[in-house]
MARBA-3410 file (N, C-alpha, C, O; in Angstrom, 1 decimal):
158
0.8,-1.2,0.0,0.0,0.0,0.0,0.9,1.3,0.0,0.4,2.2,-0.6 ~ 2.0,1.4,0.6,3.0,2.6,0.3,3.4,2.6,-1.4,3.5,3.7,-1.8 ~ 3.6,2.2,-1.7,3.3,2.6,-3.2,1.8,3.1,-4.1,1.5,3.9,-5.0 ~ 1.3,2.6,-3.5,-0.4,2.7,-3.8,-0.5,5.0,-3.2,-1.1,6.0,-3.6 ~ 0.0,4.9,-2.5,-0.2,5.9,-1.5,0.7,7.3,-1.8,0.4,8.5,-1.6
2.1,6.7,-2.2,3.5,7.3,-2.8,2.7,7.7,-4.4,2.7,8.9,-4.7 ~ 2.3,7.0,-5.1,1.6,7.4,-6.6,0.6,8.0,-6.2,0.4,9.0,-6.9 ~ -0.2,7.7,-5.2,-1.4,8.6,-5.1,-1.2,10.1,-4.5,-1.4,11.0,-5.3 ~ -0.8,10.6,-3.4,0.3,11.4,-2.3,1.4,12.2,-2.9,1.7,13.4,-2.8 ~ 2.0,11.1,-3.6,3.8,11.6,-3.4,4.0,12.2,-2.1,3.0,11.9,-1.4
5.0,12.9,-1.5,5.8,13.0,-0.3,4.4,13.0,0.9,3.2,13.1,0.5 ~ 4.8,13.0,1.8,6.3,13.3,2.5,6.9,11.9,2.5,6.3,11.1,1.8 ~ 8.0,11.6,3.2,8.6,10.6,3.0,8.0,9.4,4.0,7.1,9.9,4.7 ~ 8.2,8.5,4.3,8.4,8.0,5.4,9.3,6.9,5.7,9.9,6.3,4.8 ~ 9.5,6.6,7.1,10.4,5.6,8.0,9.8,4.2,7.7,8.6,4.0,7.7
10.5,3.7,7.5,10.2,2.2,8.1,11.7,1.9,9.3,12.7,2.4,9.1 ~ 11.6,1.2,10.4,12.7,0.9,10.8,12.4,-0.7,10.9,11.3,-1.0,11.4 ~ 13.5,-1.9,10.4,13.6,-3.1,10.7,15.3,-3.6,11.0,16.2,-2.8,11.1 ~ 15.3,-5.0,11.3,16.2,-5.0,11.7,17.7,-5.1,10.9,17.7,-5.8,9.9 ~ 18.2,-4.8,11.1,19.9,-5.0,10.1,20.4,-6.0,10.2,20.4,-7.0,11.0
21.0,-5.7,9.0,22.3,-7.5,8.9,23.3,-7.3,8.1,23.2,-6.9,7.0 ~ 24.5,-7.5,8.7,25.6,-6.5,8.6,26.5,-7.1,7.4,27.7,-6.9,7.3 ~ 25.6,-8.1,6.2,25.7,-7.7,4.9,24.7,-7.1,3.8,24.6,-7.3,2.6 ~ 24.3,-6.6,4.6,23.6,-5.1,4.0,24.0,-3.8,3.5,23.5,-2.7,3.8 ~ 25.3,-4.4,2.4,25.9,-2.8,2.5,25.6,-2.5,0.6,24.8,-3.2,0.0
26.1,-1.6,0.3,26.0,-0.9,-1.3,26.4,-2.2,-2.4,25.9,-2.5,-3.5 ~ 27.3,-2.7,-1.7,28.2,-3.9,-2.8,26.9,-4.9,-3.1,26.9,-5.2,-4.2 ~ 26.0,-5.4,-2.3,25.3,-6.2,-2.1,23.8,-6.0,-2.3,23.0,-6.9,-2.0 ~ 23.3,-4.4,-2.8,22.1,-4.1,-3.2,21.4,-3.8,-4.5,22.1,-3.5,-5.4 ~ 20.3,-3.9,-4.7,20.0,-4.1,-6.0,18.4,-3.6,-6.2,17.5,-3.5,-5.4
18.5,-3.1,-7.6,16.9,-2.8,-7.9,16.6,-3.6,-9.0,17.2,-3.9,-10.0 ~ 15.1,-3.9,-8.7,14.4,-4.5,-9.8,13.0,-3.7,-10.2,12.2,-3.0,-9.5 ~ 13.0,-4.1,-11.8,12.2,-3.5,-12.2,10.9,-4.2,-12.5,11.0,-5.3,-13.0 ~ 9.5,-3.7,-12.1,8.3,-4.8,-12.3,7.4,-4.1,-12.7,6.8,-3.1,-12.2 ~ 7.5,-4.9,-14.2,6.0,-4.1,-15.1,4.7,-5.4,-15.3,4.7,-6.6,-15.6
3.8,-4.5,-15.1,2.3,-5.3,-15.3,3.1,-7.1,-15.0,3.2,-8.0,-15.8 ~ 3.4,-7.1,-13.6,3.3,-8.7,-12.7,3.9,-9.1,-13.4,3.3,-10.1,-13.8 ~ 5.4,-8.6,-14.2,6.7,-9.3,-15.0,7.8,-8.6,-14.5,8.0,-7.4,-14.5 ~ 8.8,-9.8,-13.8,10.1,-9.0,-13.6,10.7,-8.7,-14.8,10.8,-9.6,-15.6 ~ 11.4,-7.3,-15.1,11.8,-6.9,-16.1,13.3,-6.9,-16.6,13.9,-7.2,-17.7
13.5,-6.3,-15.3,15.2,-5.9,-15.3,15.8,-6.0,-13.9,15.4,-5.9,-12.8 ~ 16.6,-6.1,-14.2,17.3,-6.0,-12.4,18.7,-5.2,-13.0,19.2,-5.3,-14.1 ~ 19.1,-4.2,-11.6,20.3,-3.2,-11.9,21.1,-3.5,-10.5,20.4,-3.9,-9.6 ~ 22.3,-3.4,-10.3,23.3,-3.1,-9.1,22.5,-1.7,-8.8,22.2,-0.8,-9.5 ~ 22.3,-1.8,-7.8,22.1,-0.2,-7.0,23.0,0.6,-6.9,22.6,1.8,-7.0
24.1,0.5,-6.6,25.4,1.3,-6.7,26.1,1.6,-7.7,27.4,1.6,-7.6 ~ 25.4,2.2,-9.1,25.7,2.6,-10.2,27.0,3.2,-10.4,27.5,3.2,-11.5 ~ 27.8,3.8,-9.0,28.9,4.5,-9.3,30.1,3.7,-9.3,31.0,3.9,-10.0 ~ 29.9,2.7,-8.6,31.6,1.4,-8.2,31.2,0.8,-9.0,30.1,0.8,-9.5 ~ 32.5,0.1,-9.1,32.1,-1.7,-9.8,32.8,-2.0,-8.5,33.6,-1.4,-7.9
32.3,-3.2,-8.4,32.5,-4.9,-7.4,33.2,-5.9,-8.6,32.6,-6.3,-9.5 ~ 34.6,-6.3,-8.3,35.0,-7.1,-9.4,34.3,-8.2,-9.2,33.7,-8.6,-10.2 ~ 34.1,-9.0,-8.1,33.7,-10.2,-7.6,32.1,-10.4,-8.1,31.7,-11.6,-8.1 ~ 30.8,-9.2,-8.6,30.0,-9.3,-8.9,29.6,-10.3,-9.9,28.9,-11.3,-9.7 ~ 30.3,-9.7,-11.7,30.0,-10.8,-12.6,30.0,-12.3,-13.0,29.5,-12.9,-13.9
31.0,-12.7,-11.8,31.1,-13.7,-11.6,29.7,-14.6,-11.1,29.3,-15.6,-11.6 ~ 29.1,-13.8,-10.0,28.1,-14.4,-9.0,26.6,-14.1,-9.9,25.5,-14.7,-9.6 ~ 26.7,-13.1,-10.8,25.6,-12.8,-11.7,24.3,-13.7,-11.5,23.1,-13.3,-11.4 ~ 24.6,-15.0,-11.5,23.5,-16.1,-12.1,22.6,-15.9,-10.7,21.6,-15.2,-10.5 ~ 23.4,-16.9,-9.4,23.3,-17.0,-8.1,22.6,-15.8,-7.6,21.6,-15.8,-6.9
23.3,-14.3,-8.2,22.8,-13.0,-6.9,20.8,-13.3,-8.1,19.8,-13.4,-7.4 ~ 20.9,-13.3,-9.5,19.5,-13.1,-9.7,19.1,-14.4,-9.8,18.8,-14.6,-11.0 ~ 18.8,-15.5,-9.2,18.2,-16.7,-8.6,18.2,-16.0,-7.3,17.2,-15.3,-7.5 ~ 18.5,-15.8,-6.6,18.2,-15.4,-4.9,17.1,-14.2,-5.4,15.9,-14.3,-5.1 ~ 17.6,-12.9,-6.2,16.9,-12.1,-6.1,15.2,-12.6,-7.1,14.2,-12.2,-6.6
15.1,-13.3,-8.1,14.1,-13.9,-8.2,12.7,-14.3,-7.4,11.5,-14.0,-7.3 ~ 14.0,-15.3,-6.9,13.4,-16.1,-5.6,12.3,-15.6,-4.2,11.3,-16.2,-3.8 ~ 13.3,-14.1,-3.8,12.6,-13.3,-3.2,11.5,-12.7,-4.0,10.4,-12.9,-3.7 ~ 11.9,-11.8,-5.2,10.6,-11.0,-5.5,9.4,-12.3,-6.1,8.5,-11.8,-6.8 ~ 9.3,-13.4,-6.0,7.9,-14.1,-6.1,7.4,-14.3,-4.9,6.2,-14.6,-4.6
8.3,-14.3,-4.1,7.8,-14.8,-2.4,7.3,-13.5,-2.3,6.3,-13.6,-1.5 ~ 7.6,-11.9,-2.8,6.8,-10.9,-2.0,6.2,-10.5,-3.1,5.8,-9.4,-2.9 ~ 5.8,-10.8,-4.2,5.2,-9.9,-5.3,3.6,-10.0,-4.8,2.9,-9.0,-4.5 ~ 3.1,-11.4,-4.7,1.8,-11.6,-4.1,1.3,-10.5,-3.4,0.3,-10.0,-3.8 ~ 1.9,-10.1,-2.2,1.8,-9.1,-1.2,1.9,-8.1,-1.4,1.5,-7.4,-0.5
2.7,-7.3,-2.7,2.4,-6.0,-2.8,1.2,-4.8,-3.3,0.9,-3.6,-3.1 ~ 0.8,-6.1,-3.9,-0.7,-5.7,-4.1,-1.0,-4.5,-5.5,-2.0,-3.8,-5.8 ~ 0.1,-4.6,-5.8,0.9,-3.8,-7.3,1.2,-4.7,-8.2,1.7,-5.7,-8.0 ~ 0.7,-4.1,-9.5,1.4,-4.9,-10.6,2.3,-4.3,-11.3,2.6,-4.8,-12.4 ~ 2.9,-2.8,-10.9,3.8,-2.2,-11.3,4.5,-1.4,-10.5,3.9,-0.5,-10.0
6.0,-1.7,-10.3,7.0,-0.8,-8.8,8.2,-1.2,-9.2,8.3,-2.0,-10.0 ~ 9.4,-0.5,-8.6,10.6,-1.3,-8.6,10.4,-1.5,-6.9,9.7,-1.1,-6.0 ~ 11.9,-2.5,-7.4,12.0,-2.9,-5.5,13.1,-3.2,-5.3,13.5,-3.7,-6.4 ~ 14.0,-3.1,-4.5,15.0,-2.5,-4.1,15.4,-4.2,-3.1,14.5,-4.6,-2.3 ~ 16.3,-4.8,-3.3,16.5,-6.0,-2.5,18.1,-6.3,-2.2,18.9,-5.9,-3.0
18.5,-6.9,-1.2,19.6,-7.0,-0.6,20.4,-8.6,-0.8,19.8,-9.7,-0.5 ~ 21.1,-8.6,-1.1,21.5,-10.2,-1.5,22.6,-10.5,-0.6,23.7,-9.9,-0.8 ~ 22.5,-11.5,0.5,23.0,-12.1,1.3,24.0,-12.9,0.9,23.5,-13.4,-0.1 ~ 25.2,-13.4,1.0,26.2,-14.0,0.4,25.9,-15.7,0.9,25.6,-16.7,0.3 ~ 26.5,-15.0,2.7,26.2,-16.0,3.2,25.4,-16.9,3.7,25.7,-17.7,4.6
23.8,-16.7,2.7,23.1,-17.2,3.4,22.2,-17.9,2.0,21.2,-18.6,2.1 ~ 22.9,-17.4,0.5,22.9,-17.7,-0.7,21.2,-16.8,-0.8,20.5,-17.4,-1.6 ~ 20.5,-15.6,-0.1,19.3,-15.4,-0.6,19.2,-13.5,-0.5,20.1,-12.7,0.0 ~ 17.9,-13.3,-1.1,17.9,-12.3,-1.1,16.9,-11.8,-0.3,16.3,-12.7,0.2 ~ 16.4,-10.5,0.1,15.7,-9.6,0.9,15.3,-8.9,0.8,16.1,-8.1,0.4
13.9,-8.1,0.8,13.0,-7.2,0.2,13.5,-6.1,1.3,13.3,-6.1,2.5 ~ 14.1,-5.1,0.6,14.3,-3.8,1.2,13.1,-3.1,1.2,12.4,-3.1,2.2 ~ 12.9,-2.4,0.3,12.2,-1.1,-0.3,11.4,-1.4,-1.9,11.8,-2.0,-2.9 ~ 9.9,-0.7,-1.6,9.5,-0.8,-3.3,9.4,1.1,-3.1,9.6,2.0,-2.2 ~ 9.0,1.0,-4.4,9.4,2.7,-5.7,8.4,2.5,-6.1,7.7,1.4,-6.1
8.2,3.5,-6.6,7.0,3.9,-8.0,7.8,3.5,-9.1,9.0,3.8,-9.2 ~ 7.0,2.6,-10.1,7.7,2.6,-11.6,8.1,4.0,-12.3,7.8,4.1,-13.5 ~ 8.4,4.9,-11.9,8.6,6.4,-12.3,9.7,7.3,-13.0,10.7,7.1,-12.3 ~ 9.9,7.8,-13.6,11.1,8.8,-13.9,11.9,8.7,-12.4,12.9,8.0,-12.2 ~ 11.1,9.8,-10.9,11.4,9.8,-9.7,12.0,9.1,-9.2,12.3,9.5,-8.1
12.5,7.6,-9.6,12.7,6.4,-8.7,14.2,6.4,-9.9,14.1,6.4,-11.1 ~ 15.2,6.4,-9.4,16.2,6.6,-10.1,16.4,5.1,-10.6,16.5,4.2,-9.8 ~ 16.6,4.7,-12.0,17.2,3.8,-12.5,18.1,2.7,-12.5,18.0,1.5,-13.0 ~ 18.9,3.4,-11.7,20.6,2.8,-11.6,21.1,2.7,-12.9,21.3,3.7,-13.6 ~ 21.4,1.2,-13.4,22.3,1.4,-14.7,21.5,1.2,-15.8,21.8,0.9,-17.0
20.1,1.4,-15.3,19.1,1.5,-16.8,19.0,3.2,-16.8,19.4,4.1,-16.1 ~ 18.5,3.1,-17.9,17.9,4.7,-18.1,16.3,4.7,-18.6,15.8,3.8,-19.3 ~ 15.7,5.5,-18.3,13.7,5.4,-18.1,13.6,6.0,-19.6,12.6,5.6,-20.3 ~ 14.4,7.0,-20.2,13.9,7.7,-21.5,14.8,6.0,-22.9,14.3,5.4,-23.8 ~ 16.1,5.9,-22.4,16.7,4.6,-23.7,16.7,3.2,-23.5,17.0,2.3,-24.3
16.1,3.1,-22.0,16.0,1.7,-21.6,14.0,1.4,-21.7,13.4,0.4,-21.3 ~ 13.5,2.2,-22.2,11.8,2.3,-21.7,11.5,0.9,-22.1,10.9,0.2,-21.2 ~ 11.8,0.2,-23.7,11.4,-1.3,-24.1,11.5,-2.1,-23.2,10.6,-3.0,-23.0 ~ 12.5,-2.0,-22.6,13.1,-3.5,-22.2,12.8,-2.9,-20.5,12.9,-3.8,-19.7 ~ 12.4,-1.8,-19.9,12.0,-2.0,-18.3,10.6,-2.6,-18.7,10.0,-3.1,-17.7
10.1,-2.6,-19.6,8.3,-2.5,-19.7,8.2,-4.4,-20.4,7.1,-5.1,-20.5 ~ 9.2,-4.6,-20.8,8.5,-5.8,-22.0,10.1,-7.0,-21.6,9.9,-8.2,-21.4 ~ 11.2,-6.5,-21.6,12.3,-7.5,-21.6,12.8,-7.4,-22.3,13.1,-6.2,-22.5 ~ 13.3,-8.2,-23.3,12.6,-9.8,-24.1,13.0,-10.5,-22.5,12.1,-10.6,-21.6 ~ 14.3,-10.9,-22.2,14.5,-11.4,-21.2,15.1,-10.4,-20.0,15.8,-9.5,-20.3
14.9,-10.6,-18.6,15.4,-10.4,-17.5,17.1,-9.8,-17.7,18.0,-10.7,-17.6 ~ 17.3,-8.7,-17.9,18.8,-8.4,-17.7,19.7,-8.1,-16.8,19.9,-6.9,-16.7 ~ 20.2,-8.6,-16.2,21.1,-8.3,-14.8,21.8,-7.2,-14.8,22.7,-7.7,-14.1 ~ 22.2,-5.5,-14.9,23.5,-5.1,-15.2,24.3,-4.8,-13.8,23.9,-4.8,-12.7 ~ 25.0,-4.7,-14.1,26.2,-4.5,-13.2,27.5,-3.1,-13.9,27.6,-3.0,-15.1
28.1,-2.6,-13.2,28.4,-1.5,-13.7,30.4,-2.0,-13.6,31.2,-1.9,-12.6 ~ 30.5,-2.4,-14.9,31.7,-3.0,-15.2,32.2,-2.2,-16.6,32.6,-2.6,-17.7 ~ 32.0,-0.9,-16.0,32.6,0.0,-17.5,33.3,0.7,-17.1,34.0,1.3,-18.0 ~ 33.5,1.1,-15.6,34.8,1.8,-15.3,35.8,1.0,-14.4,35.5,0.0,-13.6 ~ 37.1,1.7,-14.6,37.8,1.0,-13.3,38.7,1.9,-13.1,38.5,3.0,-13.5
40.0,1.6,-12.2,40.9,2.6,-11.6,41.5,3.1,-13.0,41.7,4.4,-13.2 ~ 42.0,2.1,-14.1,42.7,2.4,-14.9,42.1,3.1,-15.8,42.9,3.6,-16.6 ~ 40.6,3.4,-16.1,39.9,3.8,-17.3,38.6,5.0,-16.5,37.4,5.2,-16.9 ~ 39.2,5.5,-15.5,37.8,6.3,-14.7,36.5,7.0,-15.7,36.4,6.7,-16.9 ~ 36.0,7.6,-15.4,34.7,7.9,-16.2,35.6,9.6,-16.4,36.3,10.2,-15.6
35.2,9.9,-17.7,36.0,10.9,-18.1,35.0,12.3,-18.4,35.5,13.2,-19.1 ~ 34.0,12.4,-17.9,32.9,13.5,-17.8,32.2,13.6,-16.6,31.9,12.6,-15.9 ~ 31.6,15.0,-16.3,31.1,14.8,-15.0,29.6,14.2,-15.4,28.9,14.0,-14.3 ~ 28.7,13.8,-16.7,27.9,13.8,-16.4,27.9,12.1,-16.8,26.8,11.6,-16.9 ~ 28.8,11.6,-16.9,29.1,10.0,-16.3,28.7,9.6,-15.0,28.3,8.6,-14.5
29.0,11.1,-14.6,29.2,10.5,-12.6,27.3,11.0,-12.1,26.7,10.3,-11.3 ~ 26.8,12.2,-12.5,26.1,12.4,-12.5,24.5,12.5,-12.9,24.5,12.7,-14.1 ~ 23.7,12.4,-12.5,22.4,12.2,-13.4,21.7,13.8,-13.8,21.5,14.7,-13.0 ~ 21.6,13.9,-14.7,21.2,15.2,-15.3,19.8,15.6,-15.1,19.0,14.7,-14.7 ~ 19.2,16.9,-15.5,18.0,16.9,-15.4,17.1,16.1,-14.5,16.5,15.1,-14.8
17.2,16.8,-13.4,16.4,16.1,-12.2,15.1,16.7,-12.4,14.3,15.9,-12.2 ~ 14.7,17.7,-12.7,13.3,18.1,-12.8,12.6,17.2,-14.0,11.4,17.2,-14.0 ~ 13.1,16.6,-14.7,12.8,15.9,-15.8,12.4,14.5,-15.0,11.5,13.9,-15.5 ~ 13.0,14.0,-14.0,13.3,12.7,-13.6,11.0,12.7,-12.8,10.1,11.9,-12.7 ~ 11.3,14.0,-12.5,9.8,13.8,-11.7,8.6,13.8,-12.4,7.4,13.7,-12.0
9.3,14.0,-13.6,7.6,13.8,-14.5,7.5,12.5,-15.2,8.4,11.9,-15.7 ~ 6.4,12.2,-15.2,5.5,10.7,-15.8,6.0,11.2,-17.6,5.9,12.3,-18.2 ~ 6.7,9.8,-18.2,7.3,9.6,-19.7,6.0,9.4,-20.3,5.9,9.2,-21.5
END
């Protein structure tokens, strides 16, 4: 219903407080994208690092994260949100953080809502990305690599 309420409403913000688990950090979180009760896309949430160790585990982190968003999709009571999930190493599963509005507002990560719009809405298949285009030796060479542009743009409905 906080999405139901966040689309209906928008702000103010609110708290949830639950409990932590102290591999719950940036390296290990992730968003997914869900159009009309189809997972679409899944992104690393930490758009800015790469994790070398990630591409490797690709298959495993989206089977856990899978896994989880059918165990909570039932319950959201939405057929369209991203959701935001935490992938446990050692425990091989994943964890329902946070759901978003399917929206410009709800930042992307390594999709984009105006050049990625086909494939958040339709697929063909589930794409994992992971942000393995920069590294120490090749850094991003513009600021608007590092940055997301046109934020007033981000809050209006495409």
């Amino acid at each position: 219903a906080d999405v139901r309420d966040w689309l209906r409403y928008g702000e103010p913000e609110q708290i949830v407080i639950r409990q932590w688990h102290p591999e719950l950090t940036l390296e290990h979180e992730f968003r997914a994208f869900v159009y009309k009760d189809t997972l679409t896309a899944v992104s690393h949430y930490d758009h800015y690092c790469i994790y070398p160790d990630l591409p490797a585990r690709r298959e495993e982190i989206f089977t856990a994260i899978q896994a989880a968003w059918q165990a909570a999709h039932p319950d959201v009571r939405q057929d369209t949100y991203t959701a935001d999930f935490a992938y446990l190493p050692s425990e091989g599963r994943a964890i329902l953080i946070e759901l978003s509005p399917f929206l410009p507002c709800t930042h992307a990560a390594l999709y984009s809502w105006s050049d990625d719009a086909e494939r958040l809405r339709t697929g063909p298949a589930v794409e994992v990305r992971l942000n393995e285009r920069w590294s120490a030796e090749e850094p991003p060479k513009v600021l608007e690599d590092l940055v997301a542009g046109n934020w007033e743009d981000r809050w209006r409905e495409r």
